[in-house]
Jmol script that loads the backbone (N, CA, C; Angstrom):
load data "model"
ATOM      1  N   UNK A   1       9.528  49.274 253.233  1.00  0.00           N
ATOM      2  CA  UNK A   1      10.775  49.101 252.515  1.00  0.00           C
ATOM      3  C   UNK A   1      11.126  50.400 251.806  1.00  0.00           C
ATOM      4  N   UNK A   2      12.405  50.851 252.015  1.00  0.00           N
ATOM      5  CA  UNK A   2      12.809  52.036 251.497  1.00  0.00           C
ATOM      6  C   UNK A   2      13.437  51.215 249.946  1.00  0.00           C
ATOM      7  N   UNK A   3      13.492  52.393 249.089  1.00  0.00           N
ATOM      8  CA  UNK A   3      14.326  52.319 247.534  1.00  0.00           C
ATOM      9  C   UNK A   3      15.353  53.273 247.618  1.00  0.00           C
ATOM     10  N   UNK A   4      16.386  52.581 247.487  1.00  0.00           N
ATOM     11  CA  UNK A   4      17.508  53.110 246.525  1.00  0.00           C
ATOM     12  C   UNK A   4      17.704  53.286 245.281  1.00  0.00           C
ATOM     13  N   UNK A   5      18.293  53.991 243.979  1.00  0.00           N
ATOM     14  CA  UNK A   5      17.493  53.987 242.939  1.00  0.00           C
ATOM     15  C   UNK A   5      18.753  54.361 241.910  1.00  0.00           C
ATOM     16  N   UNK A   6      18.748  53.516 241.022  1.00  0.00           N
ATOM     17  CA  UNK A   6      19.743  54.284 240.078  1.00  0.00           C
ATOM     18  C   UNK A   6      18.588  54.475 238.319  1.00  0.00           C
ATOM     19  N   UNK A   7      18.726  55.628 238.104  1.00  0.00           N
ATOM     20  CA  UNK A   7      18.055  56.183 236.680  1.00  0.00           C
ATOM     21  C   UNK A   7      18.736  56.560 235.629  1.00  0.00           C
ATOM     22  N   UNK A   8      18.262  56.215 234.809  1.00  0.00           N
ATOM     23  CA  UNK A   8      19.132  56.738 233.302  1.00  0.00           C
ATOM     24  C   UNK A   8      19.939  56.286 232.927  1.00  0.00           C
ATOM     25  N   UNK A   9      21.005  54.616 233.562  1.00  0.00           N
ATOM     26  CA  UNK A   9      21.813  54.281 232.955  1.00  0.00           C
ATOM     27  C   UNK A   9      22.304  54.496 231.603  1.00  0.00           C
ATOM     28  N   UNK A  10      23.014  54.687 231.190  1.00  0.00           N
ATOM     29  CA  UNK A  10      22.671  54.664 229.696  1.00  0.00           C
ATOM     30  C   UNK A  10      24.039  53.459 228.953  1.00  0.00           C
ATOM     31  N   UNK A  11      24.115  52.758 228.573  1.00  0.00           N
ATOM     32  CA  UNK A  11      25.442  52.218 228.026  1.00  0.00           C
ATOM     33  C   UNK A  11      25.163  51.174 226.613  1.00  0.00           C
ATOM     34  N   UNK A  12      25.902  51.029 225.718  1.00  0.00           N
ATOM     35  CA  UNK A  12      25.796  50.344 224.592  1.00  0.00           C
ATOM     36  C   UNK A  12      26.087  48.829 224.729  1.00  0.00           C
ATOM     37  N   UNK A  13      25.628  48.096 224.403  1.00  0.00           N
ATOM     38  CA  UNK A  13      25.385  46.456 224.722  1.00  0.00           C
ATOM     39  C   UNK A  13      25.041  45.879 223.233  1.00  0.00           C
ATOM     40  N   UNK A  14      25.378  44.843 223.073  1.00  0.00           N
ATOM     41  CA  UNK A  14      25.085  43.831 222.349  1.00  0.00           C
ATOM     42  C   UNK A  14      24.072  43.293 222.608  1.00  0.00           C
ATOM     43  N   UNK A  15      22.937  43.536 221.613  1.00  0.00           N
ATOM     44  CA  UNK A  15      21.840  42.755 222.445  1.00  0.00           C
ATOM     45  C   UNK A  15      20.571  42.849 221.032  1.00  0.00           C
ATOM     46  N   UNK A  16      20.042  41.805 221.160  1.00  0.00           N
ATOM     47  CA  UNK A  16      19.305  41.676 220.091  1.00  0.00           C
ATOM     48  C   UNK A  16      19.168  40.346 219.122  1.00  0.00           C
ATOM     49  N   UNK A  17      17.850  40.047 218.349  1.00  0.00           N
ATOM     50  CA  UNK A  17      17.485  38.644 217.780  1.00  0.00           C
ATOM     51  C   UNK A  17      17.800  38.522 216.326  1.00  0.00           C
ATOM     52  N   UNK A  18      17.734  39.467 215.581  1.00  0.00           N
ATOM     53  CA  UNK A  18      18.949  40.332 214.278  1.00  0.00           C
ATOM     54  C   UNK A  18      20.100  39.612 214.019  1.00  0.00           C
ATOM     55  N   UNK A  19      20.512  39.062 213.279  1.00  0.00           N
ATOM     56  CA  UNK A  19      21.947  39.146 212.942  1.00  0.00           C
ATOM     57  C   UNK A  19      23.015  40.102 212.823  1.00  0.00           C
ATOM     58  N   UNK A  20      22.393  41.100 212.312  1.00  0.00           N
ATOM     59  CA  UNK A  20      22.826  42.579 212.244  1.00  0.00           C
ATOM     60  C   UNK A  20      22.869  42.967 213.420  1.00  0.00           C
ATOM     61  N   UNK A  21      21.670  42.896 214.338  1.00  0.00           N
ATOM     62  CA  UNK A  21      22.348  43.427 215.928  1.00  0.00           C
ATOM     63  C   UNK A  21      23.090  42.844 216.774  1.00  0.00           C
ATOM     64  N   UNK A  22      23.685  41.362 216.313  1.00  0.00           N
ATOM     65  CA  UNK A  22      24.745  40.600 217.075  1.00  0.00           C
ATOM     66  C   UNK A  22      26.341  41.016 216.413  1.00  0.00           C
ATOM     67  N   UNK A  23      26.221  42.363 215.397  1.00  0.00           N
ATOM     68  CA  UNK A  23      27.156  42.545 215.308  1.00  0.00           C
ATOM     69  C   UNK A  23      27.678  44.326 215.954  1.00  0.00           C
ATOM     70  N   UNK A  24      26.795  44.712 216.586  1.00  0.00           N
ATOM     71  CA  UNK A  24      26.478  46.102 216.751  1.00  0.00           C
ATOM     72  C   UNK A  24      26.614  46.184 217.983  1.00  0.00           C
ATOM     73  N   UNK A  25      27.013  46.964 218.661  1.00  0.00           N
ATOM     74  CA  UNK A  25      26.176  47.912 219.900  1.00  0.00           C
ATOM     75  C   UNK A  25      25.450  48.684 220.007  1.00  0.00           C
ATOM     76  N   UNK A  26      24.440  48.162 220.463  1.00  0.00           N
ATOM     77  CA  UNK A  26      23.393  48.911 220.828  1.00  0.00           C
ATOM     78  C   UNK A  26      22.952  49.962 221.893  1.00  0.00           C
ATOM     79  N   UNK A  27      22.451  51.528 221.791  1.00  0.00           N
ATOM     80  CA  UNK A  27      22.280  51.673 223.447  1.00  0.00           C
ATOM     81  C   UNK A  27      21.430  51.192 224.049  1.00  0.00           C
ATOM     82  N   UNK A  28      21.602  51.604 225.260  1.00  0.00           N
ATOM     83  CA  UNK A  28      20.076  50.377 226.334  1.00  0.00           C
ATOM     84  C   UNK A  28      19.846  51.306 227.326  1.00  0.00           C
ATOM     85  N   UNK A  29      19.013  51.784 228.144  1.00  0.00           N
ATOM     86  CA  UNK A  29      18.469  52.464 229.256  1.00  0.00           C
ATOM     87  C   UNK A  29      18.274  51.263 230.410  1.00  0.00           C
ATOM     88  N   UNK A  30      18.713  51.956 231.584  1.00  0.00           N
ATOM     89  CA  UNK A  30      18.744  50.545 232.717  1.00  0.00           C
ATOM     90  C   UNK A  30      18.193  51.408 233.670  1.00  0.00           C
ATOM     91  N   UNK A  31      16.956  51.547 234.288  1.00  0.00           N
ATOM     92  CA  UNK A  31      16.312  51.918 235.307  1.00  0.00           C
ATOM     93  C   UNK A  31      16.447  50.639 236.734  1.00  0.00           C
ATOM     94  N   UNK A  32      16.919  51.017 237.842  1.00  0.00           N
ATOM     95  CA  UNK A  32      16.890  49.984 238.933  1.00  0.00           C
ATOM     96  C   UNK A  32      16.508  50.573 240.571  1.00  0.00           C
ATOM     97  N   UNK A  33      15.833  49.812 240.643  1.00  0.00           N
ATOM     98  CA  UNK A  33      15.363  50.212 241.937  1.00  0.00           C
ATOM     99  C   UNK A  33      15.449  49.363 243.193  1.00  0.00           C
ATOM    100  N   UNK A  34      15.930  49.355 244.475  1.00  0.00           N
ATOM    101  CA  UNK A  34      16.610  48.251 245.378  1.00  0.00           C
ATOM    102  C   UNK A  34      16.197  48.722 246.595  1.00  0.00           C
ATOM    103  N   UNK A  35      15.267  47.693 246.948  1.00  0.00           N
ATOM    104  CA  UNK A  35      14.885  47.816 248.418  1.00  0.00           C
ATOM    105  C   UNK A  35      15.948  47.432 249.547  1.00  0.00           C
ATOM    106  N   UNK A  36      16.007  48.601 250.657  1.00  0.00           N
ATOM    107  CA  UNK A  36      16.777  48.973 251.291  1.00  0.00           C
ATOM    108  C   UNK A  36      16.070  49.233 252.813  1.00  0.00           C
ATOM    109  N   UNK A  37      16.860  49.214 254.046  1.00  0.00           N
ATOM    110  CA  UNK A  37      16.460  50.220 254.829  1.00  0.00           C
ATOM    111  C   UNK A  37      16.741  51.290 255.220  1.00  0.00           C
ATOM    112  N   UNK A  38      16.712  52.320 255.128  1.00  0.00           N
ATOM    113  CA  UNK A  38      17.351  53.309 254.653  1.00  0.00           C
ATOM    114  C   UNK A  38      17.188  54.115 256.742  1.00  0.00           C
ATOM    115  N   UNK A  39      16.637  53.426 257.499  1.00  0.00           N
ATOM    116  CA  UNK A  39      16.825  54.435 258.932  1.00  0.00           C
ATOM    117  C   UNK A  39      18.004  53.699 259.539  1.00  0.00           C
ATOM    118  N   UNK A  40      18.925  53.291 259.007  1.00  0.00           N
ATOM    119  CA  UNK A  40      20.162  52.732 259.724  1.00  0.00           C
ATOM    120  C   UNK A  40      20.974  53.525 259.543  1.00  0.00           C
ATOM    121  N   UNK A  41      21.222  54.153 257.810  1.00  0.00           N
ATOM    122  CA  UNK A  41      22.102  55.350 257.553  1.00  0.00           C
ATOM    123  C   UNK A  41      21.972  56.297 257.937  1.00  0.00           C
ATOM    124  N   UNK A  42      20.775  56.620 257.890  1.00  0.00           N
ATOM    125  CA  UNK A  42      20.410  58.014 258.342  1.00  0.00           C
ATOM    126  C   UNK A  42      20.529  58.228 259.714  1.00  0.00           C
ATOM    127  N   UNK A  43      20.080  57.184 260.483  1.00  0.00           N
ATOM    128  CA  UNK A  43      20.218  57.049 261.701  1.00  0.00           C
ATOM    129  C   UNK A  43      22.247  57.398 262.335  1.00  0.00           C
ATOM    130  N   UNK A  44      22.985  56.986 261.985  1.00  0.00           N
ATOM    131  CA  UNK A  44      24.397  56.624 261.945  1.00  0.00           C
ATOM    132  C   UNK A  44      25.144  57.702 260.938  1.00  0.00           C
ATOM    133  N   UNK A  45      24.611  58.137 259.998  1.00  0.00           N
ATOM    134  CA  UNK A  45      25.398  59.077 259.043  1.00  0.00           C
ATOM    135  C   UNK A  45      26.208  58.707 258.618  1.00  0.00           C
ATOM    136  N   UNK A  46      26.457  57.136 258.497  1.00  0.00           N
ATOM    137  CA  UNK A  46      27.792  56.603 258.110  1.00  0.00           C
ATOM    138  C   UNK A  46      27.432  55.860 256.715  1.00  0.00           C
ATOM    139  N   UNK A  47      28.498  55.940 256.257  1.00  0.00           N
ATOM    140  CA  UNK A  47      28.203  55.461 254.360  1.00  0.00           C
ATOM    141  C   UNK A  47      28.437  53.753 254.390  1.00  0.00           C
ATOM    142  N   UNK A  48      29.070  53.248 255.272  1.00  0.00           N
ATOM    143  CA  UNK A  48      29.098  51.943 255.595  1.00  0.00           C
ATOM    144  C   UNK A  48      27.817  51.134 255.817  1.00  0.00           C
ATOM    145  N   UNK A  49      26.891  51.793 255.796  1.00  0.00           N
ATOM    146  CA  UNK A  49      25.110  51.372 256.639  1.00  0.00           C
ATOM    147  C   UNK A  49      24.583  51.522 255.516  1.00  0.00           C
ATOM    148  N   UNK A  50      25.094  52.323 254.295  1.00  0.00           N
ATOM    149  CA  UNK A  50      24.376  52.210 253.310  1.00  0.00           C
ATOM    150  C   UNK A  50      23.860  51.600 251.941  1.00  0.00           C
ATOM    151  N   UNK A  51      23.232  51.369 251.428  1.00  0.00           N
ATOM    152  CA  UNK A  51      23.083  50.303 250.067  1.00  0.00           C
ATOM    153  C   UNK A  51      24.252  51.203 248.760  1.00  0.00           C
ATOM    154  N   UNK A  52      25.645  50.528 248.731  1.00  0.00           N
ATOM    155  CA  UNK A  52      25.942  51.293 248.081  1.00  0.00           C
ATOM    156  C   UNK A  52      25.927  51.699 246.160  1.00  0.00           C
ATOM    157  N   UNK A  53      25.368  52.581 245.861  1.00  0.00           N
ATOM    158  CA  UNK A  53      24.607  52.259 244.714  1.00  0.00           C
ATOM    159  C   UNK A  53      26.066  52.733 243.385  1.00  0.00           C
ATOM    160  N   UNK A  54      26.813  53.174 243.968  1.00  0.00           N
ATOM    161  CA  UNK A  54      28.569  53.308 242.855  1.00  0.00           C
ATOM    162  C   UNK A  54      28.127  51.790 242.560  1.00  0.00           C
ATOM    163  N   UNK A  55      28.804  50.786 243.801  1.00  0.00           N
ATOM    164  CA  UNK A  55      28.912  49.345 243.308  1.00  0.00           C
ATOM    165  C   UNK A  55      27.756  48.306 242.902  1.00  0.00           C
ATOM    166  N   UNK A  56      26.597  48.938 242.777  1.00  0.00           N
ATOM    167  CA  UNK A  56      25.614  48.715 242.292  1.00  0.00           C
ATOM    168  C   UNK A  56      26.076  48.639 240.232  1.00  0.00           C
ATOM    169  N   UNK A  57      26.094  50.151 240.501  1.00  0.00           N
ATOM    170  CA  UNK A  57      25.835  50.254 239.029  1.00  0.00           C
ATOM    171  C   UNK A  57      27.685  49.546 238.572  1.00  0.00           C
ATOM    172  N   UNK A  58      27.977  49.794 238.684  1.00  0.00           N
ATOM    173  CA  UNK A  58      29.505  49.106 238.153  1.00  0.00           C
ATOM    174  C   UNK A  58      29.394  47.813 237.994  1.00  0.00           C
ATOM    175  N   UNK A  59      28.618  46.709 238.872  1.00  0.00           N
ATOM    176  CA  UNK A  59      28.347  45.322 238.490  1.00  0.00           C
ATOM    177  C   UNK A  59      27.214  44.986 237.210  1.00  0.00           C
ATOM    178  N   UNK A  60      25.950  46.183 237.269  1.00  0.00           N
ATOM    179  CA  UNK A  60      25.459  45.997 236.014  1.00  0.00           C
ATOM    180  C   UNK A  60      26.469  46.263 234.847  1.00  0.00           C
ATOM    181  N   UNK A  61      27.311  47.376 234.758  1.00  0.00           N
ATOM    182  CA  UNK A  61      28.115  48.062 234.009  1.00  0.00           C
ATOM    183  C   UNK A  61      28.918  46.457 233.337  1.00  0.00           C
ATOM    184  N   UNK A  62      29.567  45.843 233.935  1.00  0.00           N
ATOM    185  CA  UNK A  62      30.559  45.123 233.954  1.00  0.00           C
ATOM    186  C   UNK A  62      29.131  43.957 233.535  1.00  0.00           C
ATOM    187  N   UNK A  63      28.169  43.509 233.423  1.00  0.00           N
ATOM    188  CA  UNK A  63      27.779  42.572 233.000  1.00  0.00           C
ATOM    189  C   UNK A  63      27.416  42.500 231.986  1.00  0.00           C
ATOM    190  N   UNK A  64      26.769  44.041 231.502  1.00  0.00           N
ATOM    191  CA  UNK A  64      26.277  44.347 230.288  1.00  0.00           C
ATOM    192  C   UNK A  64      27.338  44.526 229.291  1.00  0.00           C
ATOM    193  N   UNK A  65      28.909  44.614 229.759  1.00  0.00           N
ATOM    194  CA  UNK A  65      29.483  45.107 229.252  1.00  0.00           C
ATOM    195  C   UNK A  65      30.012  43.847 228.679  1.00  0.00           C
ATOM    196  N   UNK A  66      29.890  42.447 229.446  1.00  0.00           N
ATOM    197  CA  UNK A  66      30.677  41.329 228.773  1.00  0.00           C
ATOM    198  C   UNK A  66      29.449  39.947 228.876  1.00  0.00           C
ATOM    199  N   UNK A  67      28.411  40.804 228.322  1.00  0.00           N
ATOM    200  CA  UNK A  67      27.225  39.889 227.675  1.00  0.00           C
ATOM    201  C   UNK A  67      26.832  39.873 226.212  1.00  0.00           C
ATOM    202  N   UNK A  68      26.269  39.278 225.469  1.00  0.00           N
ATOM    203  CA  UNK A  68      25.397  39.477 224.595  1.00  0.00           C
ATOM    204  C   UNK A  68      24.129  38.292 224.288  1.00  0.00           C
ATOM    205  N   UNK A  69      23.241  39.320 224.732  1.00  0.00           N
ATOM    206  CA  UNK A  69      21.989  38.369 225.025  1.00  0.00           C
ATOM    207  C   UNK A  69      20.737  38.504 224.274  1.00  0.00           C
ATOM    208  N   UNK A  70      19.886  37.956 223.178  1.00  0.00           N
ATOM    209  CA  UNK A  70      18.936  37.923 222.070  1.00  0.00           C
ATOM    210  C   UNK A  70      17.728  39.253 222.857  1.00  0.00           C
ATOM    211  N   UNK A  71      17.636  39.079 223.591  1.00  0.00           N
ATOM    212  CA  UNK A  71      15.724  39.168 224.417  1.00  0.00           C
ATOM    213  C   UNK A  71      16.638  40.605 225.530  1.00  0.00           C
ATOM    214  N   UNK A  72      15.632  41.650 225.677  1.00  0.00           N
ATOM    215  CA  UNK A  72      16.096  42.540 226.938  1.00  0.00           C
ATOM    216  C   UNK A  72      15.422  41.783 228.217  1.00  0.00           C
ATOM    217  N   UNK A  73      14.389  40.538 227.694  1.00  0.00           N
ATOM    218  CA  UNK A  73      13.664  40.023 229.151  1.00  0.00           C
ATOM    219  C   UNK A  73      14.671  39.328 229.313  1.00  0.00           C
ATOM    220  N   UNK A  74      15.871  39.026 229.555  1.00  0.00           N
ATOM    221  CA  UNK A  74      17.064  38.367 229.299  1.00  0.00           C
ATOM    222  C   UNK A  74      18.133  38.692 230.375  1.00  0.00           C
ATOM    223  N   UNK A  75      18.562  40.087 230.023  1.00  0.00           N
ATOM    224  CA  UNK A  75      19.331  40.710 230.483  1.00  0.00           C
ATOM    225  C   UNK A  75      18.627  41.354 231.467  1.00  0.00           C
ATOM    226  N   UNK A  76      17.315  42.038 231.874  1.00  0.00           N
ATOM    227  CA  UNK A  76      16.767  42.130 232.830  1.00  0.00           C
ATOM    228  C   UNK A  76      16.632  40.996 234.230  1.00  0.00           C
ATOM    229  N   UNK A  77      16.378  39.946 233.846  1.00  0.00           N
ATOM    230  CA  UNK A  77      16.359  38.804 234.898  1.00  0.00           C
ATOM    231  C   UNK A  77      18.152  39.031 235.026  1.00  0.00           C
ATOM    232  N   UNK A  78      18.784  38.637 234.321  1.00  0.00           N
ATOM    233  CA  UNK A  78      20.121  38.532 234.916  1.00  0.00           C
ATOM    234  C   UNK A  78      20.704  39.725 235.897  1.00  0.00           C
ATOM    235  N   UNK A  79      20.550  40.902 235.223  1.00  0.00           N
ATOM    236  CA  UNK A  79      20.889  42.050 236.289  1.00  0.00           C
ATOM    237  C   UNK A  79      20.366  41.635 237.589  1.00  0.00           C
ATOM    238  N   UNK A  80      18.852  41.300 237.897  1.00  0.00           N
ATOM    239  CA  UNK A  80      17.548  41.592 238.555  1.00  0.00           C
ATOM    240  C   UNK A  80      19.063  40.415 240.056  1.00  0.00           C
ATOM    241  N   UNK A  81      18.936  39.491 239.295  1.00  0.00           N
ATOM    242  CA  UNK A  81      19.855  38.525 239.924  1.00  0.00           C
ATOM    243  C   UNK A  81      21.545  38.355 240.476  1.00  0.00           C
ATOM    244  N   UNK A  82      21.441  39.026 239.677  1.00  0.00           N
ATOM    245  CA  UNK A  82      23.289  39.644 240.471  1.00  0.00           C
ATOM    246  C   UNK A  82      23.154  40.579 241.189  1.00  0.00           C
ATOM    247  N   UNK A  83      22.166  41.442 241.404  1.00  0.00           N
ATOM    248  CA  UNK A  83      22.636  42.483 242.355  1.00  0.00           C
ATOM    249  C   UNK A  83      21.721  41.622 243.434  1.00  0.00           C
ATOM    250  N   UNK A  84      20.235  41.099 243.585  1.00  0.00           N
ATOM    251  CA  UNK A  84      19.502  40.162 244.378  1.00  0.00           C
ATOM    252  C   UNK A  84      20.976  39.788 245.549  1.00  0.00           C
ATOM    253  N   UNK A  85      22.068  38.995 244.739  1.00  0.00           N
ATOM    254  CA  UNK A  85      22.759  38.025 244.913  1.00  0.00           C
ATOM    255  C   UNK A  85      24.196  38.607 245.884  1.00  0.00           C
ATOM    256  N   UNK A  86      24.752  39.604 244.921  1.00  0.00           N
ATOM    257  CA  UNK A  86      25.755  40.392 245.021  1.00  0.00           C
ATOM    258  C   UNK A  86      25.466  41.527 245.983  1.00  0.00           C
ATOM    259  N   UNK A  87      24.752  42.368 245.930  1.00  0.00           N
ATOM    260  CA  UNK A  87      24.001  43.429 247.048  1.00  0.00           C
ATOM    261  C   UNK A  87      23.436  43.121 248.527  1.00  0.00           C
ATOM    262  N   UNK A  88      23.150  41.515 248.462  1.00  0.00           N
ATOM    263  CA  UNK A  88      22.297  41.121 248.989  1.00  0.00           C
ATOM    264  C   UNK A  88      20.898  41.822 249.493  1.00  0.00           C
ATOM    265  N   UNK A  89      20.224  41.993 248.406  1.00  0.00           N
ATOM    266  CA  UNK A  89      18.819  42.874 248.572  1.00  0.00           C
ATOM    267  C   UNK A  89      17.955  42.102 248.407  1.00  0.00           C
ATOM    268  N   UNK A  90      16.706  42.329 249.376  1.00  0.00           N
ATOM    269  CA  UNK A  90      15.730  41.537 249.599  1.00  0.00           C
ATOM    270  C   UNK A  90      14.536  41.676 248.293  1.00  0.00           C
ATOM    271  N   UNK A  91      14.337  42.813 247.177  1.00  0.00           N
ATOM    272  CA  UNK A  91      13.998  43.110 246.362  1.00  0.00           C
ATOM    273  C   UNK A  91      14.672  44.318 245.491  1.00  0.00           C
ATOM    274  N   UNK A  92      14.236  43.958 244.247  1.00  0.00           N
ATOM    275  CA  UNK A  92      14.815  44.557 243.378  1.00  0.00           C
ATOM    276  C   UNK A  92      13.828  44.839 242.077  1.00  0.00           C
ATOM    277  N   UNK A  93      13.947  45.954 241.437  1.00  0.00           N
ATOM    278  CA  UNK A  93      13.280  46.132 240.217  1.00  0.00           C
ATOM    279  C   UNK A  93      13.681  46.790 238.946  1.00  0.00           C
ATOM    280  N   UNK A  94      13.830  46.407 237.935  1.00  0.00           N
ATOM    281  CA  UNK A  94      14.853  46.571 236.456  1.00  0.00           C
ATOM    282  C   UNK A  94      13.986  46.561 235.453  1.00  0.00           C
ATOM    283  N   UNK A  95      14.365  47.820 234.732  1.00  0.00           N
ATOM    284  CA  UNK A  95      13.609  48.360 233.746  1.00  0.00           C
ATOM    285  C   UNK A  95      14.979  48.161 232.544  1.00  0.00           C
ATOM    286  N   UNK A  96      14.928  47.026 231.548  1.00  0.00           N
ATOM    287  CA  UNK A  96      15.579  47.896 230.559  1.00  0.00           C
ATOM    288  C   UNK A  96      15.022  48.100 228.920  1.00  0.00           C
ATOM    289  N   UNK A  97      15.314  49.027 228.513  1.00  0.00           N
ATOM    290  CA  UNK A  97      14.754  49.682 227.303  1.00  0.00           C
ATOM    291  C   UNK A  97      15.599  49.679 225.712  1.00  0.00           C
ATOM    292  N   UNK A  98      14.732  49.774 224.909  1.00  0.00           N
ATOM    293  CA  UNK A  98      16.124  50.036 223.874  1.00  0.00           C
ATOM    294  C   UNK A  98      15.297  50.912 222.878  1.00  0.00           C
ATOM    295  N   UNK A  99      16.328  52.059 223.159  1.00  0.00           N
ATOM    296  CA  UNK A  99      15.737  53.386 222.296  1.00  0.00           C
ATOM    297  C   UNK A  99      14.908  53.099 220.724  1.00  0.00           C
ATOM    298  N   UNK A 100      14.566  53.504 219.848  1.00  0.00           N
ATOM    299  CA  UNK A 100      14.374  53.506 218.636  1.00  0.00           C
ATOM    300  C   UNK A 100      13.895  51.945 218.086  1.00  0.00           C
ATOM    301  N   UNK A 101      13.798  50.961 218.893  1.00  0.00           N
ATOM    302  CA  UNK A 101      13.420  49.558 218.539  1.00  0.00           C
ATOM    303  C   UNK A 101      12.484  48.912 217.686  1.00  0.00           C
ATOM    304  N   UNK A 102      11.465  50.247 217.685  1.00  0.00           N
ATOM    305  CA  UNK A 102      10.398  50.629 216.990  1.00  0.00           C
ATOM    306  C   UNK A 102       9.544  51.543 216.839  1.00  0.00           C
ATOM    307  N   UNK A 103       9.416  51.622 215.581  1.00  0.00           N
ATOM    308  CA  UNK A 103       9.440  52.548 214.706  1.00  0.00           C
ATOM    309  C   UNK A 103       8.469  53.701 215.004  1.00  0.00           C
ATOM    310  N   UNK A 104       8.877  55.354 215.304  1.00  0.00           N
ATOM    311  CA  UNK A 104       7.654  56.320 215.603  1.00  0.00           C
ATOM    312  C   UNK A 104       7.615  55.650 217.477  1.00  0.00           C
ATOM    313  N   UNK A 105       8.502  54.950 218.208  1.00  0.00           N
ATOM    314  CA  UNK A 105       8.316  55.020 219.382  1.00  0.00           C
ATOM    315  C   UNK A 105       9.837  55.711 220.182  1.00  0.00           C
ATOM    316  N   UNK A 106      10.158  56.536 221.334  1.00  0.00           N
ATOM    317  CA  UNK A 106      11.309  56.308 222.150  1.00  0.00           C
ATOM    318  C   UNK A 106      11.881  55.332 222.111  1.00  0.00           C
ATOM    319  N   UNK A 107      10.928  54.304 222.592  1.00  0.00           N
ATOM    320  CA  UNK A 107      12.193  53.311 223.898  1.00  0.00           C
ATOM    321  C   UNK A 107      11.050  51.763 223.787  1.00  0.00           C
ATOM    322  N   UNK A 108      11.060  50.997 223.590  1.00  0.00           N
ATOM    323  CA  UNK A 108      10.355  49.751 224.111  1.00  0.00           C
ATOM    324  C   UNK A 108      11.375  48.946 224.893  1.00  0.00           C
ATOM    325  N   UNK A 109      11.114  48.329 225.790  1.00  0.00           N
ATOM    326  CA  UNK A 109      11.221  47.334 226.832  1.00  0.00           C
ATOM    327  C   UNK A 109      10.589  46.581 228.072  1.00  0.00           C
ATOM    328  N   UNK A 110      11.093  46.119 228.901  1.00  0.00           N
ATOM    329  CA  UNK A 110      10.751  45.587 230.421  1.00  0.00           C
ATOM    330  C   UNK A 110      10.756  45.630 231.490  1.00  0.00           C
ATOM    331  N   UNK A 111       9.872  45.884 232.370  1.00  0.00           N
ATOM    332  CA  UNK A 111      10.003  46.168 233.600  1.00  0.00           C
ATOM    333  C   UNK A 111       9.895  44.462 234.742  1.00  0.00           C
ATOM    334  N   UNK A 112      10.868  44.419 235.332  1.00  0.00           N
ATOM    335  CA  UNK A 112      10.673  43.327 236.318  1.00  0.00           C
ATOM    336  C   UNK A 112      10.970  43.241 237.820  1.00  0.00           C
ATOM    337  N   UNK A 113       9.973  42.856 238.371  1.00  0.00           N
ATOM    338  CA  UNK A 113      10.671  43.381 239.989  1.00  0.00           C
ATOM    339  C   UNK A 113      10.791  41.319 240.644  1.00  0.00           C
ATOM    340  N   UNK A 114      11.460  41.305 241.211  1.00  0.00           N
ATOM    341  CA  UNK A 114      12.351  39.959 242.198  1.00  0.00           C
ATOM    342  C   UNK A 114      12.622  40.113 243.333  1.00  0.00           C
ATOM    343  N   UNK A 115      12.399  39.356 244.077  1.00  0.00           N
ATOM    344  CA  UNK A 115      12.307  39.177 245.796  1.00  0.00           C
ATOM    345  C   UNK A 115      11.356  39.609 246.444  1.00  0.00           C
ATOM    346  N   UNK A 116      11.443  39.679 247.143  1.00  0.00           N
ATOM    347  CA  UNK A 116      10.185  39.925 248.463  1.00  0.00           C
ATOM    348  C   UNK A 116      10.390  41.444 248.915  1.00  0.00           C
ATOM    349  N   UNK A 117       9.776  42.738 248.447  1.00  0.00           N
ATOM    350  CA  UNK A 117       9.307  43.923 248.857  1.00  0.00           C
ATOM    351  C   UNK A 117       8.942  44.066 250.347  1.00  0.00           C
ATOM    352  N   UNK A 118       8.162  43.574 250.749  1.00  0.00           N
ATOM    353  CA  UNK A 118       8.031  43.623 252.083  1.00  0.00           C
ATOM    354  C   UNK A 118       8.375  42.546 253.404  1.00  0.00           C
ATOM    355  N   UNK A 119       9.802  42.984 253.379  1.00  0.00           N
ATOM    356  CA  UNK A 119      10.589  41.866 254.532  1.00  0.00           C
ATOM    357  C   UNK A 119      10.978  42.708 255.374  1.00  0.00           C
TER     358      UNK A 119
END
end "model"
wireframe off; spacefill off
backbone 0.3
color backbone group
């Protein structure tokens, strides 16, 4: 199984168990990774054969953008599942993070991978 891969998302979300952070935006880091086969494109050179990862990230964009959800294990399953759904990809894997969450660290969050890797 080949990966397609989008890194570094970066976008501000509502998200958090706080009262104070249900009134905020927050930023969030969205790492995603989407199993693909990748010798059809290459094979063909045509962008039509390919997993396209613009409309990838624009459907996370657009979910995160009109969610607000307590838990990042939350919003991870949901991404993990719309693109599963929407992409139609046989696996998928979603990292998301939230900078400064705690204290003296970067970034804490979740990593989750969904579907079947080797189909």
């Amino acid at each position: 199984m080949d990966i397609v891969y989008i890194r570094d998302l970066r976008m501000d979300a509502v998200i958090g168990i706080y009262e104070w952070e249900k009134r905020i935006k927050q930023q969030i880091n969205i790492n995603i990774e989407m199993g693909w086969d990748n010798s059809v494109p290459a094979a063909s050179d045509d962008i039509k054969d390919t997993l396209n990862y613009k409309a990838s990230a624009k459907l996370v964009k657009e979910l995160v953008a009109s969610s607000q959800y307590e838990l990042v294990e939350t919003l991870a399953e949901k991404i993990a599942g719309l693109l599963l759904k929407e992409m139609q990809i046989p696996w998928v894997k979603v990292s998301v993070g939230k900078p400064m969450a705690v204290t003296d660290s970067a970034e804490v969050g979740v990593i989750i991978e969904r579907g079947e890797k080797n189909v």
